[in-house]
C-alpha positions as CSV (number, residue, x, y, z in Angstrom):
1,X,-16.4,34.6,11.0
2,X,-15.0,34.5,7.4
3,X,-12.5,32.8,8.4
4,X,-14.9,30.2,9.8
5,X,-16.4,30.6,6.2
6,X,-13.4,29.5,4.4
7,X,-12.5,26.8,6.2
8,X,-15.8,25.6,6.0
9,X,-15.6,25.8,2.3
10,X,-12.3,24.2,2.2
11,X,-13.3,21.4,3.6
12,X,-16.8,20.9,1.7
13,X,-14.4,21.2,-1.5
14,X,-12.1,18.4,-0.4
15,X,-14.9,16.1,0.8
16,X,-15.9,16.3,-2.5
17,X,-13.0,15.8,-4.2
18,X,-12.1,13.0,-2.0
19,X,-15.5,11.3,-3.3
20,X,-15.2,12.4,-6.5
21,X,-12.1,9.9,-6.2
22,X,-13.7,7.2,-5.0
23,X,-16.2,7.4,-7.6
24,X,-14.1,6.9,-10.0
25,X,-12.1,4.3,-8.7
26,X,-15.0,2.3,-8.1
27,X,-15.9,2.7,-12.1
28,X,-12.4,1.6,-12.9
29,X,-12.7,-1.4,-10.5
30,X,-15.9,-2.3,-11.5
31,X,-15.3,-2.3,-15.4
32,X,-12.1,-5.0,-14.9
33,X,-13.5,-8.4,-14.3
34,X,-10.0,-9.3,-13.0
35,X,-10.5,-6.7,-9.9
36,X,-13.9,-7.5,-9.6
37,X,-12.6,-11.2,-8.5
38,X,-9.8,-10.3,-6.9
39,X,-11.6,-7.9,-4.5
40,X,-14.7,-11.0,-4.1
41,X,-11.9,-13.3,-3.2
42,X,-10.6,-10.9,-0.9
43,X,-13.4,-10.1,0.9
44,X,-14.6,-13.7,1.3
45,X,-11.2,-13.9,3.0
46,X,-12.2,-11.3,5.4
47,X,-15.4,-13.0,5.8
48,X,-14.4,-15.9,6.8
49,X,-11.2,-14.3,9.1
50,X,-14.0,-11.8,10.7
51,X,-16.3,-15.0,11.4
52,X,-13.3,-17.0,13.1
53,X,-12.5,-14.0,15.2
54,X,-15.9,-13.9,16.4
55,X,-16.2,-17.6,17.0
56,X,-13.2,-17.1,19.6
57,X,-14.6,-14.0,21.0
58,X,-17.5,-15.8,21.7
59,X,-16.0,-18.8,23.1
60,X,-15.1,-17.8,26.4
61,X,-18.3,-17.4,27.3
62,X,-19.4,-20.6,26.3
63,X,-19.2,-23.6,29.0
64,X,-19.1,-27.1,28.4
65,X,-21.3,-28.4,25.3
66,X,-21.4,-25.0,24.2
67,X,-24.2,-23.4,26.7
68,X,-23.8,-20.2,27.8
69,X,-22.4,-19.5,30.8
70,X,-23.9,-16.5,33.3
71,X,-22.8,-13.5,33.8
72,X,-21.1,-12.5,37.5
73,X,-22.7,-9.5,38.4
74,X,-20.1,-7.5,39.9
């Protein structure tokens, strides 16, 4: 059971440290405009990558004129 303890312990400390981290990254980020735009520009890129992947995902299932197509039940 203490050993159960510990490791419980352990782990809240480096949860916590781990986030502690973060935190302060994020306040370094967020106080250099040039990071603030490149992470913007970055994430528009994703954006617009995420939103082409699910445009393709999505076509299959699209039939001509783009109405959807039914489902086989199988």
């Amino acid at each position: 059971m203490l050993r159960e303890a510990l490791e419980t312990l352990l782990s809240q400390r480096r949860e916590g440290r781990a986030q502690a981290s973060l935190r302060q990254a994020a306040v370094a980020l967020a106080s250099d405009a040039g990071a603030c735009a490149d992470v913007r520009e970055m994430a528009a890129d994703f954006l617009m990558a995420e939103n082409e992947a699910l445009t393709g995902a999505e076509a299959p299932r699209r039939g001509v004129g783009g109405t959807p197509q039914p489902q086989s039940g199988g």
